[in-house]
N, C-alpha and C positions, 0 to 999 in steps of 0.2 A: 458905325461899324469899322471904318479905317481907324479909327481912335483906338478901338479895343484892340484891331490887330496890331496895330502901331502898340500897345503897351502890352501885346503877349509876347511878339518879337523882342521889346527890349529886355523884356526881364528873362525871357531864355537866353540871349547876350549875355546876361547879367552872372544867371547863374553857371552860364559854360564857362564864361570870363573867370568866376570862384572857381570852379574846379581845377579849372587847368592851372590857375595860382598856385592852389593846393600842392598839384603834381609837382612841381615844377621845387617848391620850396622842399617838397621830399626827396627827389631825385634831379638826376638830368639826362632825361631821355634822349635819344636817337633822335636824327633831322627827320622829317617828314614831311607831306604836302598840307597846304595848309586846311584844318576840316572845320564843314560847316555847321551852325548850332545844331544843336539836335539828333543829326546822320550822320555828323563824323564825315568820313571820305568815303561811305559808302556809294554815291554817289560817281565815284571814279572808278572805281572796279567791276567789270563784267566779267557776272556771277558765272557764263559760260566758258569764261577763257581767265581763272584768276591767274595760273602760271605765268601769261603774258604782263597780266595787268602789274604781277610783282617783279618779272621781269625789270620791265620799266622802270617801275621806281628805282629799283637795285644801281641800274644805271647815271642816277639822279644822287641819289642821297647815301649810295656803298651798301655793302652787305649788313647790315645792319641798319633799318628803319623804324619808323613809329606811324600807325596807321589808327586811325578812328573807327572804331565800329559800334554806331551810335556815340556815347558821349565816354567810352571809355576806351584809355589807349591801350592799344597793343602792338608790341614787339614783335616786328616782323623779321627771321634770320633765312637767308637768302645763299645757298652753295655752301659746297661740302665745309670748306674752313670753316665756316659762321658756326655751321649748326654742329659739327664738331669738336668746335670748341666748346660751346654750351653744354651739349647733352651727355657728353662723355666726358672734357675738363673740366665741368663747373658742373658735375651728375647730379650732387646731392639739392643746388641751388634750383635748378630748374627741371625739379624733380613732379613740381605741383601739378594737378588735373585744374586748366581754366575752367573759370567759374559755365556752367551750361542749365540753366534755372529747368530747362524744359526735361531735363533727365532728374535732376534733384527734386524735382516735387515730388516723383515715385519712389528714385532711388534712397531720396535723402541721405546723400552721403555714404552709403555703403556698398558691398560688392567691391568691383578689384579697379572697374573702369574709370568713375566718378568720382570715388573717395579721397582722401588726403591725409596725409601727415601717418600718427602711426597706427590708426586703426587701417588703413592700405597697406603698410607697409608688412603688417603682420597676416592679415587676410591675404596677400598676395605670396609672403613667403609660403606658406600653408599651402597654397595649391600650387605654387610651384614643385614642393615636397609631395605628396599628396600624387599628382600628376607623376611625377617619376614614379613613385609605389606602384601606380597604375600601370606603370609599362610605356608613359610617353618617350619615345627616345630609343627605346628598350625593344627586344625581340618578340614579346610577348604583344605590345599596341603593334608591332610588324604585321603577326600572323591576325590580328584582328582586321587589318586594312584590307590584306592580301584577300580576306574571308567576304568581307561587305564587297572589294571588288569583283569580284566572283559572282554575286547576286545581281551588282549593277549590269556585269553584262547578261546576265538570262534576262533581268529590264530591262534592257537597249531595246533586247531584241521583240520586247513585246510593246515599251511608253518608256516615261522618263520618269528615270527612279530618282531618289533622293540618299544617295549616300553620303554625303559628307554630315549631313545633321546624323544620321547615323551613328557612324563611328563615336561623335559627342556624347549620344544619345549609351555606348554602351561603356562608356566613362564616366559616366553620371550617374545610369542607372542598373548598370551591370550587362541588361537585356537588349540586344538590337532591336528596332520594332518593323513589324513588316509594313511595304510601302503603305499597301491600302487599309489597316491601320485610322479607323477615323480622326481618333483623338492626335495621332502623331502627323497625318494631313492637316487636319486643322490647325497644329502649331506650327507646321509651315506654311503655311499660309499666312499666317499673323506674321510671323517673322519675314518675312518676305514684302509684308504690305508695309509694316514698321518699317522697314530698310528702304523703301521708296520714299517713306513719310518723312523720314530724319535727313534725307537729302536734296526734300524742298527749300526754297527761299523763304518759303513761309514761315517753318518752323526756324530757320534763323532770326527772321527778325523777330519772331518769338524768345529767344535768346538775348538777341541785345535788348527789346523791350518787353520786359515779363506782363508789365500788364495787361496785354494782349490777352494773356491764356486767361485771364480770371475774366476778362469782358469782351470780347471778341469771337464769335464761331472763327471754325476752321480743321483743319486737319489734326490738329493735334490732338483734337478728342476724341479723334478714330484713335491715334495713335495711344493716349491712356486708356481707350476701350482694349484696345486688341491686347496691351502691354497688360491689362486687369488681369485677361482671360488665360495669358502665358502665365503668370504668377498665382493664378488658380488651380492650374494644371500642372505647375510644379508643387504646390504645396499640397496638393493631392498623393503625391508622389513620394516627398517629405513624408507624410502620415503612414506609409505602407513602409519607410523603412523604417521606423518608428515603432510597429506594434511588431517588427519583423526581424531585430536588431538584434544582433550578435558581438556583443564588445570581440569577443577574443577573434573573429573571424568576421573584418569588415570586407565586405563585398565592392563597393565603388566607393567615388567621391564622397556621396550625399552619408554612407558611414564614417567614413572616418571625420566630416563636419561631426557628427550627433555624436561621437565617442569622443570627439575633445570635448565638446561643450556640455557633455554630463562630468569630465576629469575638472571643467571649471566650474560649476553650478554655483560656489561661491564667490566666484568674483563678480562685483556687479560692474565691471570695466571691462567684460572679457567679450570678445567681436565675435565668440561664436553662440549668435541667438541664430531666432528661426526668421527673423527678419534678413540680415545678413546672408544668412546659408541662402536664400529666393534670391538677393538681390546679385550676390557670388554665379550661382546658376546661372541668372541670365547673361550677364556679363560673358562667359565661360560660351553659352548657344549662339549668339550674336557673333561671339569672336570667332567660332570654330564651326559655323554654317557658310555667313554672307557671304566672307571674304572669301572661303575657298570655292560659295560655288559659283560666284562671280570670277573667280577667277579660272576656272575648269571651264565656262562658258568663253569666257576668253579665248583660251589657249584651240578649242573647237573652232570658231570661228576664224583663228589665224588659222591653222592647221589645213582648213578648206579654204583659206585667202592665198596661200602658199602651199601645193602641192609639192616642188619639189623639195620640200621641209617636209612634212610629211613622210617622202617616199624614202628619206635620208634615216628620219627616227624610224621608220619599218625596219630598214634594210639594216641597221647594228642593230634591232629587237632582234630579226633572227638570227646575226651572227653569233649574238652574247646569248641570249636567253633561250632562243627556240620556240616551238608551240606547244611542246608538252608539258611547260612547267609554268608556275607563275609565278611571274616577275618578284623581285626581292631585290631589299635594300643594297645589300652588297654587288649587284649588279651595276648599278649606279657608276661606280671610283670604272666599270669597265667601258662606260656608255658617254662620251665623252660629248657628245653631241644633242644628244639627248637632255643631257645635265643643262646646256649652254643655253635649246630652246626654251627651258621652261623658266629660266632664269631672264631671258630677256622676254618672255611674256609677263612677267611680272614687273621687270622694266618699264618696258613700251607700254602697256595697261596704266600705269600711277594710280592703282584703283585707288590709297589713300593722296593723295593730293598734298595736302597739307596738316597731314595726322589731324589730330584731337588736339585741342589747344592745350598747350601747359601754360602754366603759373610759378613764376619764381616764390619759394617758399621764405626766404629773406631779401635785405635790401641788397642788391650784387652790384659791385663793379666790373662792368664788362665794357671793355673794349674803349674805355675812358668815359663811358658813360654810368650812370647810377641808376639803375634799373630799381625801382621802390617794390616793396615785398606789395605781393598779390597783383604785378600787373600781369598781363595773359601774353603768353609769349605760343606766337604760330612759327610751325618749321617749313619753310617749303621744297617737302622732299619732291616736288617735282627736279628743281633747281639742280640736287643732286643727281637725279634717275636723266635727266635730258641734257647732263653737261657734257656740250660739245670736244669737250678735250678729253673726256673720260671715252665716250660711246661717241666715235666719228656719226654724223649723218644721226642725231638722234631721235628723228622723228620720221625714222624707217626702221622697220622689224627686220632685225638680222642677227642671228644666233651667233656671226661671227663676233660682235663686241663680248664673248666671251670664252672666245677660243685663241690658241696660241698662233702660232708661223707654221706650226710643226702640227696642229689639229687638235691640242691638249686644251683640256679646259681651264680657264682663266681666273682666278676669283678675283675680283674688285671690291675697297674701301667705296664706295661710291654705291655698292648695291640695299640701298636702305627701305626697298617696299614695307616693310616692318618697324621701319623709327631706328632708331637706337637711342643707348642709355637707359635708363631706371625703368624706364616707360615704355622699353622695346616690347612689343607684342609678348604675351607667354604664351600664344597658342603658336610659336614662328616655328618649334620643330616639328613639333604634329603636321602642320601645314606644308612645310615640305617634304616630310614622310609620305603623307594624304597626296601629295600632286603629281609625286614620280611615281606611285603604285598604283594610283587610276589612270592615268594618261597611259604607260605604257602598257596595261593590262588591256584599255581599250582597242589602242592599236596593234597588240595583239591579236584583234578578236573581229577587226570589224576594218573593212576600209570605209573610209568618209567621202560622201557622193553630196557635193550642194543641188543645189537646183536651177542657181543659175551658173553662167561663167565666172573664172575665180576672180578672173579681172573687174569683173561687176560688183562685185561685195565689198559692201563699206568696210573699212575696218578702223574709222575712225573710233577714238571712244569718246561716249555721249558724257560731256561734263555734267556733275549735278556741284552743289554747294560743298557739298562733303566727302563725297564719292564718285567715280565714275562706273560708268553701265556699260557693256558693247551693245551695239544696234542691233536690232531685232534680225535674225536670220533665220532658212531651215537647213535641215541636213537629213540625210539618212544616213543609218549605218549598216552596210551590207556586210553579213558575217563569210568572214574568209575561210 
């Protein structure tokens, strides 16, 4: 028995020994700590605290690293200069989606999230166009927000509504759907349980070792059940605009997909199939659910962590707006405080942590090193969101890091909840349309009563691998 381990050990030596050769004759990576066969350095990073863990190294080996995860390296870019320089000087090079086996089995490559090179690049410009047509940005998705938050509070005051899928929901498919609604419950639901799944450990190291998924139980087959079920119910959906289709008069998204891809029916290169258009979809519910309603939970949970915050964004609600109207964009440039809190809840939250891995698309010189095309390069926008020199005290909630001497609002290179570069979110304006027309609609309409004292409420956020959660809280909201 010692023999046989004694000769599984050396030959996985042997073989990490070849790869890194490999690396090494192709490029010349960043320092890093030294990783062991098999786990790379995962073994040195806690999964609960990686901001510190990268920290650290940063310290050791400079803003630019090399880290193991499992047997393949990746580029770790560490404060604003680093990843700066990357994503914005060097946009087109480190433009790539890293490789993620556990979304590419379903996705295979397509959609806006996961895909590469120029079938993303064209699917993405499309809904970026696309999305403006619809009104993202525009006065028309205003009066649509203004309208779902209006509903949200007749649901406050009865359960907890779901607007933000909403709004997605009438950008996609023309029609808001009412809460109780079974089929539109059940898809929050999937998406909701998917978002807990995709920010297991589990399903990471399903990622660095794929063969996991093909022999191994585990969460991840909840996660292709649930992702089956959403992709059945969009393509249910697909069918209706379908037998329902108006070339000259598109209705939403999923039209103006089916009206190109009938304008190219002979190209057999052209990205707009019925595959794509599902895979687009999800991409599009994921991005314009999770993150806002994780981060709307958020901003609640501060809001009742901090009352005199609160009583601040009340007190310019009624200076500026009043109670007989509802809140609107242009209020905002008068709300100066208002703007500041919502901006460092997205701060101090870091719901994405260290975005989605990119992939350098060629071989890149950076920074004197030779970075080989296809290694996975991580950004860590905590780095940026908690630098001491940008945001005094960064690991205290305080709307001042975005106000002036004088009470004016602040803007900061430094505010990157969204990435930046080729890869910045394209749901970031809707997202900040969506969060100052429900916050300040809510407090509008409703004071916020916790249940315990405010001093008692965590307001830590819960690390996962991929994303952060706030802790579990309650609240009432008593209509003013």
């Amino acid at each position: 028995m010692d023999l046989v381990m004694g000769s599984v050990l050396i030959l996985t030596c042997l073989l990490l020994f070849s790869y890194w050769k490999r690396s090494c004759k192709r490029g010349k990576l960043p320092p890093g700590p030294t990783p062991l066969p098999i786990i790379g350095n995962i073994h040195q990073i806690d999964v609960k605290n990686v901001h510190q863990a990268f920290t650290n190294f940063s310290k050791i080996y400079g803003p630019v690293f090399t880290l193991y995860f499992g047997m393949k390296p990746t580029v770790v870019l560490h404060g604003y200069e680093a990843i700066k320089e990357a994503l914005i000087g060097h946009g087109e090079e480190f433009s790539g989606r890293g490789s993620a086996p556990i979304f590419q089995m379903i996705s295979k490559d397509l959609g806006i999230g996961f895909s590469n090179g120029n079938a993303w690049k064209e699917t993405r410009h499309f809904s970026l166009l696309t999305l403006r047509k619809l009104g993202v940005g525009k006065r028309s998705i205003e009066n649509q927000i203004q309208e779902e938050a209006q509903f949200l509070v007749e649901e406050l005051k009865k359960t907890n509504g779901c607007a933000p899928c909403n709004v997605i929901c009438a950008i996609i498919f023309q029609n808001r759907l009412e809460y109780n609604d079974q089929g539109f419950v059940n898809l929050v639901e999937k998406l909701n349980a998917n978002s807990k799944i995709l920010s297991s450990l589990w399903l990471q190291l399903c990622n660095m070792f794929p063969v996991l998924i093909d022999y191994c139980p585990g969460t991840h087959n909840t996660y292709y059940k649930n992702l089956t079920s959403i992709q059945s119910y969009l393509s249910a959906k697909i069918k209706e605009h379908e037998e329902s289709l108006d070339v000259t008069n598109p209705r939403d998204f999923i039209d103006y997909f089916l009206i190109k891809g009938r304008q190219e029916n002979h190209n057999q290169q052209s990205i707009y199939t019925r595959e794509n258009l599902i895979a687009t979809l999800n991409d599009l519910f994921v991005g314009g659910t999770d993150t806002l309603k994780t981060t709307m939970r958020f901003a609640l949970l501060l809001l009742l962590k901090y009352p005199h915050v609160t009583a601040k964004v009340q007190e310019e609600i009624d200076r500026v707006i009043g109670r007989q109207r509802s809140p609107c964009l242009q209020d905002r440039k008068q709300m100066p405080y208002t703007d500041a809190v919502i901006h460092e809840v997205q701060r101090f939250i870091d719901i994405a942590p260290n975005s989605l891995p990119h992939e350098v698309t060629c071989d890149v010189k950076f920074r004197n090193y030779l970075i080989p095309k296809g290694t996975a390069i991580v950004t860590s926008l905590s780095s940026v969101l908690y630098d001491s020199n940008e945001f005094p005290n960064p690991e205290t909630f305080d709307p001042g890091h975005f106000l002036d001497a004088k009470g004016n609002f602040k803007k900061s290179d430094y505010f990157m909840p969204f990435s930046a570069g080729k890869r910045v979110c394209l749901g970031e304006g809707l997202a900040r349309m969506e969060l100052f027309l429900f916050l300040t609609t809510i407090l509008q309409n409703f004071k916020l009563k916790s249940l315990v004292p405010p001093k008692d409420i965590n307001d830590t956020p819960q690390a996962n691998v991929i994303s952060v959660s706030p802790p579990p809280f309650q609240l009432c909201f008593i209509p003013l």
